[in-house]
C-alpha positions as CSV (number, residue, x, y, z in Angstrom):
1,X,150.7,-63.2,-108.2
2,X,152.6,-65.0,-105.3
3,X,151.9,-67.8,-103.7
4,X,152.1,-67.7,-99.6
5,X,154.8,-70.5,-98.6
6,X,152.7,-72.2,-95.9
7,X,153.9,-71.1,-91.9
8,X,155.5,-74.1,-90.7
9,X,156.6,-74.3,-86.7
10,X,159.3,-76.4,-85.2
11,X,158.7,-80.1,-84.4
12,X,159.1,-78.7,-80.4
13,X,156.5,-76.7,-80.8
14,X,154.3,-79.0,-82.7
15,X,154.6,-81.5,-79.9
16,X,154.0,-79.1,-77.2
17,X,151.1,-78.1,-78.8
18,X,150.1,-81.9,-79.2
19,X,150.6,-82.2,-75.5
20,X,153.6,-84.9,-76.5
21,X,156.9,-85.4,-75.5
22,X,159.4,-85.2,-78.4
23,X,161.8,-87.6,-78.1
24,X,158.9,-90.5,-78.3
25,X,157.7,-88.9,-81.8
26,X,158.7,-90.7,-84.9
27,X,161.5,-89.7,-86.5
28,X,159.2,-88.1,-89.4
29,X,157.9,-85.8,-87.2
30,X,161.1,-85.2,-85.1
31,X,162.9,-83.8,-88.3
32,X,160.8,-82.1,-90.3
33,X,158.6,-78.6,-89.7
34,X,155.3,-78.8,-89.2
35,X,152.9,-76.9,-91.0
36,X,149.1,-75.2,-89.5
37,X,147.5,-77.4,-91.9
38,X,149.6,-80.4,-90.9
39,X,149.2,-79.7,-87.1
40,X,145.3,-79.0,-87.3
41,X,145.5,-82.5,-89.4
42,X,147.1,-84.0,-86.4
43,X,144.8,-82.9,-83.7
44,X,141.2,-83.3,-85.4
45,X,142.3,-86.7,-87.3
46,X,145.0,-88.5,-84.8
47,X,147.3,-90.7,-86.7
48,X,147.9,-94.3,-84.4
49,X,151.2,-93.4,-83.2
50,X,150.1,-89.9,-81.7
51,X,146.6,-91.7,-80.2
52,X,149.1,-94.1,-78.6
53,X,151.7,-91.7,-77.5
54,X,148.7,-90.1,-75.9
55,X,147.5,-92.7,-73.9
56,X,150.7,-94.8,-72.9
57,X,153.3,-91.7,-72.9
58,X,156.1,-91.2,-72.2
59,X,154.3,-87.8,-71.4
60,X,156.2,-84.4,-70.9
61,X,156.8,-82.6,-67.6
62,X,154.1,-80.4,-68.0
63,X,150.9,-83.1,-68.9
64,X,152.7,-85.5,-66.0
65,X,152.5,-82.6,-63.3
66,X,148.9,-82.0,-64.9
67,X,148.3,-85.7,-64.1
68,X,149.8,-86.0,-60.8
69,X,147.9,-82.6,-59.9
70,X,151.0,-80.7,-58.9
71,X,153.3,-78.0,-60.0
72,X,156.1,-78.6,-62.9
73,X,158.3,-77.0,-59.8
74,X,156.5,-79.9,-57.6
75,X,157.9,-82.3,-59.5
76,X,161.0,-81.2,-59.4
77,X,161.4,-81.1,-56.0
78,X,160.1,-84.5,-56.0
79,X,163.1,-86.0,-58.0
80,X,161.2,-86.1,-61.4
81,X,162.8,-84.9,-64.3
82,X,162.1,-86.6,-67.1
83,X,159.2,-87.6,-68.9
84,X,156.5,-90.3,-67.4
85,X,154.7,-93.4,-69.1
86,X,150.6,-94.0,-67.7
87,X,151.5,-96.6,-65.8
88,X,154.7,-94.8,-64.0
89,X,152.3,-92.0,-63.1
90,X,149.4,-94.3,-62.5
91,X,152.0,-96.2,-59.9
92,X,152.8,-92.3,-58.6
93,X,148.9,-92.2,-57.7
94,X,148.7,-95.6,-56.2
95,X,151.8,-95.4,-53.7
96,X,151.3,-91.5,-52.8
97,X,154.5,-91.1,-51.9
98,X,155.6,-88.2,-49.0
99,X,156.4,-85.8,-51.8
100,X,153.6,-86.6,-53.8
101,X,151.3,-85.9,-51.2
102,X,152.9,-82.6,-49.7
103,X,153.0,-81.1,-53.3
104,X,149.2,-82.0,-54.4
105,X,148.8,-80.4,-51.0
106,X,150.6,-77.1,-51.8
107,X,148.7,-77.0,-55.4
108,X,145.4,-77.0,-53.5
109,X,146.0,-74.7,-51.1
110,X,148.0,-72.1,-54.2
111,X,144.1,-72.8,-55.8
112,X,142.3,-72.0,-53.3
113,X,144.3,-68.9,-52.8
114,X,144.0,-67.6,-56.5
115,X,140.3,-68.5,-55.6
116,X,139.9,-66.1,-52.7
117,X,142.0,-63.5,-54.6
118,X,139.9,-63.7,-57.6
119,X,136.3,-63.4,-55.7
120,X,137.9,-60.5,-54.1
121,X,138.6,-59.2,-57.2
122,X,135.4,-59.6,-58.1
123,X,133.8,-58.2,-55.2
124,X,135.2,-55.1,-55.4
125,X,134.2,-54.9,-58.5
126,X,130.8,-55.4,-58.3
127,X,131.0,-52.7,-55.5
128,X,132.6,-49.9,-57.2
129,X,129.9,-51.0,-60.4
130,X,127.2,-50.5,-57.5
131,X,128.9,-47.1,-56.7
132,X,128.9,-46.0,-60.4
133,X,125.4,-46.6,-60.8
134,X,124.7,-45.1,-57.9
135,X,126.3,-41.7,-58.5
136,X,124.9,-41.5,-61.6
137,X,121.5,-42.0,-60.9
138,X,121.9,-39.7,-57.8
């Protein structure tokens, strides 16, 4: 009988799936895999370090553009590049700067597009359902 070696993912992955940015890890869990087991560990039962890194950051791009309510793109043409603490992006929220604004302005217009696309979508749907039924009760 053979035992199943455990599947183990990068610590990359790991900390994208942790919503954390890398580099700010410990070096523990910057050089060594990281098994399912260990990773489910990890998100159900938060070691210190990870609540913290949570919290305070530095966060990566994508939980910063998440934040800030723009696009990863967004924050690239604002000038951000690299990863953001709470109180860097809470400071980002209090001055609204020009880009700032004009990007969070773009994302809610891009949502309210996919919106209207997607109750299309569904209207048409729902119509050609109707249509259906209708042919083959008639």
């Amino acid at each position: 009988m053979s035992h199943k070696t455990p599947q183990t993912m990068k610590p990359a992955t790991a900390a994208k799936k942790l919503g954390i940015y890398l580099p700010a890890a410990p070096a523990e869990f910057q050089e060594n895999p990281v098994t399912r087991d260990a990773l489910n560990e990890l998100m159900n039962e938060p070691p210190q370090w990870l609540v913290d890194l949570r919290q305070n950051g530095p966060h990566p791009r994508p939980v910063v553009a998440q934040k800030l309510n723009v696009s990863i793109s967004g924050l690239s043409r604002g000038g951000i590049t690299d990863a953001l603490t709470t109180a860097e992006i809470e400071t980002l929220l209090a001055d609204r700067p020009t880009w700032l604004q004009e990007e969070r302005s773009n994302m809610a217009a891009v949502r309210a597009e996919e919106k209207r696309v997607r109750e299309a979508a569904e209207e048409k749907a729902a119509k050609a359902d109707k249509a259906a039924k209708a042919a083959r009760e008639g």
